[in-house]
C-alpha angles and dihedrals in degrees: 000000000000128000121221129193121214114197137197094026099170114244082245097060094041088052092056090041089053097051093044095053088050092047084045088055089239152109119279086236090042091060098044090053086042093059095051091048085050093041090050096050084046109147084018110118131181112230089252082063097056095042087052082048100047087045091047084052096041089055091047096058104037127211120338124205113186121175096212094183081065093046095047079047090051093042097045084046092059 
């Protein structure tokens, strides 16, 4: 593996960086490199993921009743 140093971080940044590690239960190093793993695998979701996202949207619409021999009527009339 490579090391990479990151300079001029501002006081205000680390010390977000530094709660967040202790809350995450981690080294300050280990959550930084946590969040650029996270931030290089960004719009890449696991399947697990996908499925948590299909049934948040699923809840947010509600039920949905379509009659699609209506609709295939409706479309071949235009």
């Amino acid at each position: 593996m490579t090391d990479i140093l990151v300079r001029n971080i501002d006081d205000d940044t680390l010390r977000k960086l530094k709660a967040r590690a202790r809350r995450d239960g981690r080294s300050l190093q280990a959550e930084v490199r946590h969040l650029l793993n996270e931030a290089a695998d960004a719009g890449k979701l696991s399947p697990k993921q996908v499925s948590k996202a299909l049934r948040e949207i699923r809840r947010a619409i509600g039920p949905v009743s379509c009659d699609s021999a209506a609709l295939i009527r409706e479309d071949r009339n235009r």
